[in-house]
N, C-alpha and C positions, 0 to 999 in steps of 0.2 A: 574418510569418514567410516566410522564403523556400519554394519550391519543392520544395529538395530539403534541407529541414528535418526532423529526427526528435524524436519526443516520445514519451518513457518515461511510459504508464500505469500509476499504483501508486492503484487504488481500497485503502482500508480506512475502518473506522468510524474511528479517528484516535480513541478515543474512549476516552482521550487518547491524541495521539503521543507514541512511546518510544524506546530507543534500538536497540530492533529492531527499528522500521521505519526509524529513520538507519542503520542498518548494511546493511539492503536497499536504501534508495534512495544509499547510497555505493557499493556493489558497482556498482548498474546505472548510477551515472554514471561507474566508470571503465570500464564497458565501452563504453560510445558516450559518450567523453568531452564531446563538441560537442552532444550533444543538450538539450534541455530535460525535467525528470522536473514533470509532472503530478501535484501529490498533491489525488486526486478523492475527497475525506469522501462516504460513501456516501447515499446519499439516505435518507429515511423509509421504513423497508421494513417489511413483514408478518411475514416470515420468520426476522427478527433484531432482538431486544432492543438498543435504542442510548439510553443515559439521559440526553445533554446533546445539545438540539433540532439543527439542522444547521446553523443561523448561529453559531453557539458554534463548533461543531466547524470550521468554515470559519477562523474567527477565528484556533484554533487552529492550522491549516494555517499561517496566514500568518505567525502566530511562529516555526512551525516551518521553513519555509521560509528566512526569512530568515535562522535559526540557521545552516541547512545552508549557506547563500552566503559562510558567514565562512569554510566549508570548500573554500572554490571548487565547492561541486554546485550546477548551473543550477536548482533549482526554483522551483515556485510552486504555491501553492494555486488550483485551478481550481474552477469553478461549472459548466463545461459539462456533466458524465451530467445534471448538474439540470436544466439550462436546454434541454438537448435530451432527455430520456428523464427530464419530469416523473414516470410513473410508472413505476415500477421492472420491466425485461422483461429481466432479465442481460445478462451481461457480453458476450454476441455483439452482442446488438441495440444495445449501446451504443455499441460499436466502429465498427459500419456505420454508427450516425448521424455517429461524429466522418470517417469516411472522406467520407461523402457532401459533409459540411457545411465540410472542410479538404481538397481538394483537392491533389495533389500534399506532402503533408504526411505523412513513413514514421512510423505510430504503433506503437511496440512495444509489447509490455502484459505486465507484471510482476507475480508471484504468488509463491504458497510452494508447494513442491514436495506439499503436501498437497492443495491445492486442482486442481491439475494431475493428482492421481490418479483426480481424479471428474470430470474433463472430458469425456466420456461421456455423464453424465446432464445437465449445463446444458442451461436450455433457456428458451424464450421464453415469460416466464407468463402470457402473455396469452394466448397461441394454442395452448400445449402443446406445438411443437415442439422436439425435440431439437436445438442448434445448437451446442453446445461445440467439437466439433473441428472449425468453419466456420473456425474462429480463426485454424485452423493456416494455412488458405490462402491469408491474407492480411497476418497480423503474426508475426513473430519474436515468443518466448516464452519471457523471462527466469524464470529459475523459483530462487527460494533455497529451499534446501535446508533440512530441518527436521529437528531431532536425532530426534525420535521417529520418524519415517519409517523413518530408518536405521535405529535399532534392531530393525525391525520384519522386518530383512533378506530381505524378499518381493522377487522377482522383476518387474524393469522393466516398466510397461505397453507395451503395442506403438506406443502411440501420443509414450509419455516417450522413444522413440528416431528419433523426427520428426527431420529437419534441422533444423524452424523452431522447435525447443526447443532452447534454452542454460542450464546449469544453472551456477548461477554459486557461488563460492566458498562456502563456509559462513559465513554471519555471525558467529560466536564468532572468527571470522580476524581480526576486525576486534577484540576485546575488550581488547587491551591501547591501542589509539588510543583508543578510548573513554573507555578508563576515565581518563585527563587530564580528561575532560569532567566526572565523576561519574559512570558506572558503576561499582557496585560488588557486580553480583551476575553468574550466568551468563545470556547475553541470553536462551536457551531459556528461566529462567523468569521472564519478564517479558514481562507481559500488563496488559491495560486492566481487569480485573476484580479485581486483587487492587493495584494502583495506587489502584483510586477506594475500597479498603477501608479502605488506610493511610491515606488521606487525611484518610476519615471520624474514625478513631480518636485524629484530630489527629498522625499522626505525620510526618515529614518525607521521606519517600521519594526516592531521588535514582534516576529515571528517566529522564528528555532532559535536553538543553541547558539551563542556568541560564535565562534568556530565558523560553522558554516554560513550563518549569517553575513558574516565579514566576507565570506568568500563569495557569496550569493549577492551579494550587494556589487562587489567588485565587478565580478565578473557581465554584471546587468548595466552596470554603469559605463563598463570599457566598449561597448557594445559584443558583446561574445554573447552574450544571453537574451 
């Protein structure tokens, strides 16, 4: 990579990817179009229930990635929170390590506007320190938008009015381009836990890209996921 190369961080458990995590990571490649988006499957954590191991979910990354490339978005599935932050110290400490480790390399790091509201309390679980709004001083901070949030019509954090936060269009903006793909429901309610339900119940769920789909499907049904 070059110098003055940018790379969109989008962690999720992936588990499986949907088409509201393609409708995030299309928002955030047309705002830095020339960047590369990072899809970082979360590690082994403590804290959060994830049911198909992290080489699966990798696997799945790279279906999914290549799906999005047919859409012109640069991604790829990466391995580095892994491979640099074996054990899980959130989302600050893993940022400093990609800074340390990619020098000259502008990392932006993308969320949903939920997670954004507790960036406050993050903090490094090893040590216990509070580090969330370390973020702001170093990375822009894509943040999509979440229907239930709005609804909740509470009053902006002080910190959700940073410069280094950009709140990007609503993903449901995107539902009619999807739905060419197979979407056929509203992306709010599509989630990885009621995806691995239908699956179970042998039913045919149309969530991502045919591509990964078929592979996600497979792979859930052989028992591997």
């Amino acid at each position: 990579m070059s110098m003055d190369s940018t790379v969109v961080c989008f962690g999720s458990s992936f588990d499986p990817p949907h088409f509201a995590h393609a409708a995030v990571v299309m928002l955030a490649a047309r705002r830095f179009p020339e960047a590369k988006v990072w899809l970082l499957p979360s590690p082994e954590r403590w804290d959060k229930a994830q049911h198909a191991p992290f080489d699966l979910r990798y696997e799945w990354c790279e279906e999914f990635a290549r799906d999005l490339g047919n859409l012109g978005v640069k991604a790829v599935a990466s391995r580095e929170e892994v491979r640099l932050c074996p054990e899980f110290r959130g989302t600050a400490h893993t940022l400093a390590a990609f800074r340390s480790t990619h020098p000259g390399i502008r990392f932006v790091f993308l969320c949903g506007e939920d997670s954004l509201r507790t960036l406050p309390e993050w903090k490094d679980t090893q040590t216990g320190t509070v580090n969330g709004l370390d973020i702001l001083a170093h990375h822009t901070m894509l943040v999509a938008p979440r229907e239930s949030v709005h609804e909740e019509k509470t009053e902006l954090p002080p910190w959700q009015k940073h410069p280094a936060v950009e709140i990007l269009p609503r993903p449901d903006s995107l539902r009619d381009e999807l739905a060419h793909f197979g979407l056929s429901r509203e992306l709010s309610t599509l989630s990885s836990k009621f995806i691995r339900e239908e699956i179970s119940r042998g039913e045919n769920p149309s969530f991502v890209f045919e591509k990964t789909r078929a592979r996600v499907t497979a792979d859930m049904r052989s028992g591997r996921g």
